[in-house]
C-alpha positions, 0 to 999 in steps of 0.5 A: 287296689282291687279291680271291680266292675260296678263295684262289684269285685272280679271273680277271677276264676270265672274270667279265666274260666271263660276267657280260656273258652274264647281263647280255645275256640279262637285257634278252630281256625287251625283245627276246622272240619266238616265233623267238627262244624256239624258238632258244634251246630249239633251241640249248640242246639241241644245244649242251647235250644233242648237245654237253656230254652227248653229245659232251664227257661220255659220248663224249669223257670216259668212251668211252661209245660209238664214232662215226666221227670226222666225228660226233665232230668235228660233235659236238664244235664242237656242244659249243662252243657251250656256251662251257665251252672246248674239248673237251680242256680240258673232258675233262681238268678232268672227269677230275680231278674223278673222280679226286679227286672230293669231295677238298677242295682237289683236286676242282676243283668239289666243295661240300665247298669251298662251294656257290657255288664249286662252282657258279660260284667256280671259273670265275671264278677261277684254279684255279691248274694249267697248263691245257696240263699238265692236258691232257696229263696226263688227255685225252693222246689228244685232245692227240694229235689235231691236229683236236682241238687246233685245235678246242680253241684256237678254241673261241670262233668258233662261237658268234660265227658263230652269232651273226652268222648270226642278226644277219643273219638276224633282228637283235640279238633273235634274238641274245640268245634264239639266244646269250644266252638259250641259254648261260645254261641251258645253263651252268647246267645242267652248273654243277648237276651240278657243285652241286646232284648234290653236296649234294641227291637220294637215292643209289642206289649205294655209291660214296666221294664225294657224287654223288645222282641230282637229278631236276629236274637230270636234266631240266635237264641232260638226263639227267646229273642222274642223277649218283649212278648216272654215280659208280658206273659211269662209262663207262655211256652211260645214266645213267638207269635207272629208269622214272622217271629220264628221260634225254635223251641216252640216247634220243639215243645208242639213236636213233644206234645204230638206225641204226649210227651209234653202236656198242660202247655200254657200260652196267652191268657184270654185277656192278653189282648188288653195288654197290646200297645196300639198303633195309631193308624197314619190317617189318625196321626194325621188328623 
């Protein structure tokens, strides 16, 4: 009998992959340092924040902003170090979220088709699509990219070269905090924006799927915890509006821009109003 998962069969060369990443990180509990704790909170911002949210989301996915393509470049082998792929496969498996977004069976990551596999299900299993046809059909002008296609094939190899500069740098216990440690919040992190920004938080705008806003994923996931305003406006660069709705990335993306790094950044349109969910006052509620 073949095990599957919402009929989907398992990948198991995934399982093993990121199970042996959990099971690696777990034994940091032997092997904990100073160094080795800076590394992983250092990494985890370059790999999360520079590299998925940055990079792989609001520049590669949404066109957000505009750098020059040795900044995309840098950015993009910064984001695989998240080991989520290669940014081509990323870009096209996110667009397809948004255009099927909270369909049953046609978001490739929606709760509507159970928590866990919104969160982890899919990853482990074989979503059953052609990566290479998924590609391009929704990231055509990375495919056209010969730097992007090489990137993409090789996705692997920064996070093996990190590794072993930090072997030879400090031994085995800078390699679980500086790799290990480091993947599994940054996983997790985008993982509970695929989950958690589905099913719990308060929704700010009318939009047809079930995006929220999730504080403590907008912390962990700097700044695309905010997912509910991310639905509504996608090509925003910011996510978080409010003065309480903090957003790592965007503080990145106006530091770059200061210094001309960073240009033609998109935010909400003029008539992003029209789309808010109106409160009905107590007063009102009562009448």
């Amino acid at each position: 009998m073949t095990l599957t998962w919402n009929g989907r069969r398992f990948d198991w060369v995934n399982v093993a992959y990121f199970a042996a990443i959990h099971a690696i990180a777990l034994t940091a509990l032997w092997h904990f340092s100073w160094t080795g704790l800076g590394l992983a909170l250092l990494g985890w911002w370059v790999s999360g924040s520079l590299g998925i949210c940055f990079t792989f989301h609001r520049l590669l996915t949404h066109r957000g902003f505009r750098v020059s393509k040795p900044l995309e470049y840098l950015g993009t082998v910064f984001g695989m170090l998240a080991s989520e792929g290669g940014a081509i496969s990323w870009v096209a498996m996110h667009r397809i979220h948004h255009a099927k977004s909270d369909q049953p069976g046609q978001d490739i990551h929606t709760p509507k088709d159970g928590f866990w596999w919104s969160h982890i299900g899919w990853i482990v299993c074989d979503i059953g699509r052609s990566r290479r046809e998924m590609e391009r059909r929704y990231a055509p002008e990375l495919v056209a990219d010969p730097v992007h296609r090489l990137l993409n094939r090789f996705h692997l190899v920064p996070n093996i070269l990190v590794g072993l500069a930090l072997f030879a740098w400090g031994g085995w216990s800078y390699v679980v905090w500086g790799v290990f440690v480091r993947l599994v919040i940054t996983l997790h992190g985008t993982w509970l924006v695929n989950s958690a920004t589905h099913v719990w938080g308060y929704r700010t705008w009318n939009t047809n799927e079930d995006s929220r806003n999730l504080w403590w994923v907008g912390l962990l996931a700097w700044g695309e915890g905010w997912h509910n305003t991310h639905h509504a406006f996608q090509r925003s660069a910011r996510h978080g509006l409010e003065w309480w709705e903090f957003d790592a990335t965007w503080l990145v993306i106006r530091a770059l821009a200061s210094v001309g790094l960073v240009r033609d950044v998109h935010l909400l349109p003029r008539n992003a109003e029209r789309f808010r969910i109106r409160r009905e006052e107590p007063e009102a509620a009562a009448a």
